[in-house]
C-alpha positions, -999 to +999 in steps of 0.1 A: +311-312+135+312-277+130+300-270+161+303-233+158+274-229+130+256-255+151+256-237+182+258-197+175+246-193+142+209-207+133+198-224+169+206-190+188+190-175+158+205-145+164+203-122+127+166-129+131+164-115+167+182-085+162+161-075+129+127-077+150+139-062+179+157-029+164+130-025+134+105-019+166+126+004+184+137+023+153+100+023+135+088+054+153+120+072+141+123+064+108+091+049+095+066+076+099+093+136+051+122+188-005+131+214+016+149+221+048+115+224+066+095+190+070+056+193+067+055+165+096+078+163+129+080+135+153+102+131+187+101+095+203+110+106+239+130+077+261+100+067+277+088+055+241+118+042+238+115+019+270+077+011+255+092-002+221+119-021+236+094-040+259+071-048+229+100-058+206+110-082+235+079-097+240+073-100+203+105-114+201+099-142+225+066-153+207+084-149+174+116-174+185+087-199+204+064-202+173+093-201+143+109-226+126+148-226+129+166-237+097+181-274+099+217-273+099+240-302+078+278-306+073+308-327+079+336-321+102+366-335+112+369-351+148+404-368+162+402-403+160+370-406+144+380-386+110+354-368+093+321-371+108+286-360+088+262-346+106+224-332+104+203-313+131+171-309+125+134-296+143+152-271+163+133-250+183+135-227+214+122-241+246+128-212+268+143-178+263+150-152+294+161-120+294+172-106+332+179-073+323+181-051+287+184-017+282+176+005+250+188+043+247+194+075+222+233+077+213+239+111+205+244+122+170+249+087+160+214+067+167+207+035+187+221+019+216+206-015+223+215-038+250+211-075+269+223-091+298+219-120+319+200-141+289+194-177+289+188-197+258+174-232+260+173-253+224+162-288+214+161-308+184+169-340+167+211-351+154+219-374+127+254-385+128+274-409+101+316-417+110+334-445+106+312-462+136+279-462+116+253-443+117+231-432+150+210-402+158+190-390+183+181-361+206+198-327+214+199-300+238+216-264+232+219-242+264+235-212+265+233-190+300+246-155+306+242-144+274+249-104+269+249-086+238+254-050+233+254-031+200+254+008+186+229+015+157+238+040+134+209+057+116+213+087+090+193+095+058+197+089+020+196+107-014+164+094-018+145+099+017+150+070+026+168+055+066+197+040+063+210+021+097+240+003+106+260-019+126+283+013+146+301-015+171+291-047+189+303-063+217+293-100+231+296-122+257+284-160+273+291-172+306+280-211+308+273-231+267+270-264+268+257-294+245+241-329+254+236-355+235+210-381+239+212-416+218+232-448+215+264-436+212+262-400+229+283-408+256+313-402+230+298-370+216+290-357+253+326-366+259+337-344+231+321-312+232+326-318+271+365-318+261+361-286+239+333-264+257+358-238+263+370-239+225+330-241+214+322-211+238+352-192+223+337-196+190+301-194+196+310-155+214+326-146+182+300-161+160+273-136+178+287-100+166+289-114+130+253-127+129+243-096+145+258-072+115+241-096+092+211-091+105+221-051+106+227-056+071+195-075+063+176-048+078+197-017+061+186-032+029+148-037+036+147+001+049+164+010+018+141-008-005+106+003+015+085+026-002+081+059+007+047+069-005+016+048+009-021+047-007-043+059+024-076+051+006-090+052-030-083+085-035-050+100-024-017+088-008+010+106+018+045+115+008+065+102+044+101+107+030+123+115+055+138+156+046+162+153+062+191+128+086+170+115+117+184+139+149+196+122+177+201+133+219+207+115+246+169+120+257+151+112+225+152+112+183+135+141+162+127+132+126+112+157+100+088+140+069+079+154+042+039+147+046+027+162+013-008+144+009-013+140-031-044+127-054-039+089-069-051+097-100-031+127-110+010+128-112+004+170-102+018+181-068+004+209-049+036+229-037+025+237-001+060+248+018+062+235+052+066+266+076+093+262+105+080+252+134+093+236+171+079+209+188+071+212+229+096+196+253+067+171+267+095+144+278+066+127+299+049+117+264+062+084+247+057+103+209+050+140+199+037+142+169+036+180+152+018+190+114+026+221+095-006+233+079+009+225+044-004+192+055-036+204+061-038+223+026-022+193+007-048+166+018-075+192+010-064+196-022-057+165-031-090+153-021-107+184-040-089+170-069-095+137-069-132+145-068-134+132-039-156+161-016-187+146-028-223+128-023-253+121-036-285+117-023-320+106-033-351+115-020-385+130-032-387+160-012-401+182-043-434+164-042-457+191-048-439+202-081-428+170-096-454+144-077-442+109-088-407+115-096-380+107-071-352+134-067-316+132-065-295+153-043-257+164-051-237+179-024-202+188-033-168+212-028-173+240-051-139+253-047-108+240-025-113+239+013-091+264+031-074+248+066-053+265+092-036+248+124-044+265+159-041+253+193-080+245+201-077+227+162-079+225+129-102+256+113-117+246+081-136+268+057-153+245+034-171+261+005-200+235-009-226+230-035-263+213-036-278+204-068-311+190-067-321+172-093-350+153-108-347+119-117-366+118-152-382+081-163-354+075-187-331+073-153-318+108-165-314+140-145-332+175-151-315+200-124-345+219-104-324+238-083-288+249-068-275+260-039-243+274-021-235+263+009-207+279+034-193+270+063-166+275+094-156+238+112-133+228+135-116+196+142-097+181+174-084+145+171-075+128+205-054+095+215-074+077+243-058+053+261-065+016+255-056-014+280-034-030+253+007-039+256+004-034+214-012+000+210-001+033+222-042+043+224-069+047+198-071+078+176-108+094+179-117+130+168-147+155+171-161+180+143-176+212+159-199+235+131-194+268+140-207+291+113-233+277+088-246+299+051-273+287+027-283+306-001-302+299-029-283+305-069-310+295-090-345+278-088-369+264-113-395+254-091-396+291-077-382+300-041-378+271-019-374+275+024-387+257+055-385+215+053-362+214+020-332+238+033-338+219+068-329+187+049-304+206+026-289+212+056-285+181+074-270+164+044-247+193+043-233+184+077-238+150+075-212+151+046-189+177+064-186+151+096-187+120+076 
């Protein structure tokens, strides 16, 4: 049989294994930017690092315990027996242990990614057919002292997008052996008995080879992902990478481009990301930084989309228009203006109220208009969660700090008191929304 696609290449599963585990440590580096300046910066510190691996591992674990391992078929040629056909099929891991793996930054070059001391436990069903007939039966893959060890390569292309690959690998297995179980497995037992060495040879040199096709696999996915994500109905983010992912030996920095853009519209707002340098906070896992081009492109985009807008109903002009119900428009008049500061994000917001009258016919006669200015600030915060899958849940908070009201036109005469109060609330209601 050829024993070394049997034992190496599908049960150990190995292509799949390494694609999980380096697409989790490698997302926070190249999955989160035109210019030398990017409008987003991220550093995953080693202690992020150490976080990712530990997911990835136990993600990995799950992933090999609930997946379906592809059947393996062919023919071989055995002494005495000539060639022998042969089927596995149902093969499935029944335990996987890892003693020991390590996961660090490679300077200048990207990812170096490590196990030891691994032990591999696989079952399944064999089909055999020589010249003695035909028998089949059970089977049982072990494979103990398993270490791998592999460099990562990660740089940037034309088009903003990662690129990774297979740098060097290096492999190694201590104890491999196969059981049969069925009529006639005392002969096979007796043969891969007389050829573990041989089969342990050739399952070692089998690893490195599944493990640059996996490398491969995953190059070509990250070269195929898109680059520009929807983030609701109205606009999308630009997360190109500007330029080749930087790598130390104590964590990764990546510039994105982060230009925020409306769906509907194929115009850009050319915001230029200012330079800017992230704190050396080596006790956090991930340091995210934004450029206020950011800021400027999102509020743009969602002033252009038409999106910095509400309406409201209500019959708050009673006493001029009794039994008609009124209709409330509260909009951005003009682009928000944002700036980046330590205590937050500043927003001037410059808004709009129409009130309106809703006329029989379901049509709208405009009673009145008003400006409405005012000075926010926002803070967002990552809470901690009790969760081995998050890194904490995002929550923010809106201060008002300044607040101005003033009437452009009335034709139901000069209007204060209980209609700017409610004016008012919708106002910040939509500003905090």
């Amino acid at each position: 049989m050829a024993l070394d696609q049997v034992t190496c290449g599908h049960p150990l599963h190995l292509q799949k294994m390494l694609q999980l585990l380096a697409l989790l440590l490698l997302a926070p580096c190249v999955l989160q930017a035109a210019g030398t300046n990017g409008g987003v910066k991220v550093r995953v510190t080693q202690k992020g690092l150490e976080y990712g691996k530990e997911v990835g591992l136990e993600r990995l674990k799950q992933m090999l315990k609930k997946g379906k391992i592809q059947d393996v078929s062919g023919s071989y040629n055995v002494p005495i027996l000539g060639s022998v056909d042969y089927s596995i099929t149902g093969i499935r891991v029944d335990e996987l242990q890892v003693s020991n793996s390590t996961a660090a930054f490679s300077e200048g070059t990207g990812l170096s990614l490590a196990i030891g001391s691994a032990q591999v436990v696989l079952s399944g069903s064999w089909k055999v057919a020589s010249v003695l007939g035909s028998d089949r039966g059970l089977l049982n893959i072990s494979v103990r002292g398993l270490s791998v060890s592999t460099l990562l390569g990660v740089d940037r292309d034309g088009r903003g997008r990662p690129s990774v690959w297979c740098a060097q690998c290096d492999s190694g297995i201590e104890d491999f052996s196969l059981t049969f179980y069925g009529r006639t497995s005392w002969l096979y037992n007796t043969l891969a008995s007389a050829l573990r060495g041989t089969l342990k040879s050739e399952a070692n040199r089998q690893i490195c080879s599944e493990i640059r096709k996996g490398t491969d696999k995953l190059a070509w996915d990250l070269q195929t992902m898109d680059v520009l994500a929807q983030m609701d109905p109205f606009v999308g983010i630009d997360y190109s990478l500007v330029s080749k992912p930087l790598f130390g030996t104590d964590g990764c920095k990546v510039e994105l481009k982060g230009e925020v853009f409306a769906m509907e519209s194929s115009r850009r707002h050319p915001f230029l990301p200012a330079p800017f340098a992230l704190p050396d906070q080596f006790d956090s896992m991930l340091v995210v930084g934004l450029t206020e081009s950011v800021a400027s492109s999102a509020a743009a985009a969602y002033f252009s989309a038409g999106a910095l807008r509400v309406n409201f109903t209500d019959s708050m002009l009673k006493k001029r228009f009794p039994n008609m119900p009124m209709e409330v428009r509260v909009a951005a008049r003009k682009q928000p203006l944002l700036s980046i500061h330590p205590e937050g994000v500043r927003a001037q917001v410059f808004g709009s109220a129409e009130a309106s009258v809703i006329l029989p016919n379901g049509s709208l006669a405009s009673a009145l208009l008003l400006d409405i200015d005012s000075n926010l600030t926002a803070q967002l915060f990552l809470e901690p969660v009790k969760s081995r899958n998050s890194i904490g849940k995002v929550s923010g908070s809106l201060v008002l700090e300044d607040f101005h009201l003033s009437q452009v036109w009335s034709s139901v005469g000069d209007i204060k008191g209980t209609f700017l109060d409610k004016i008012l609330k919708m106002a910040v209601h939509l500003a905090s929304a």
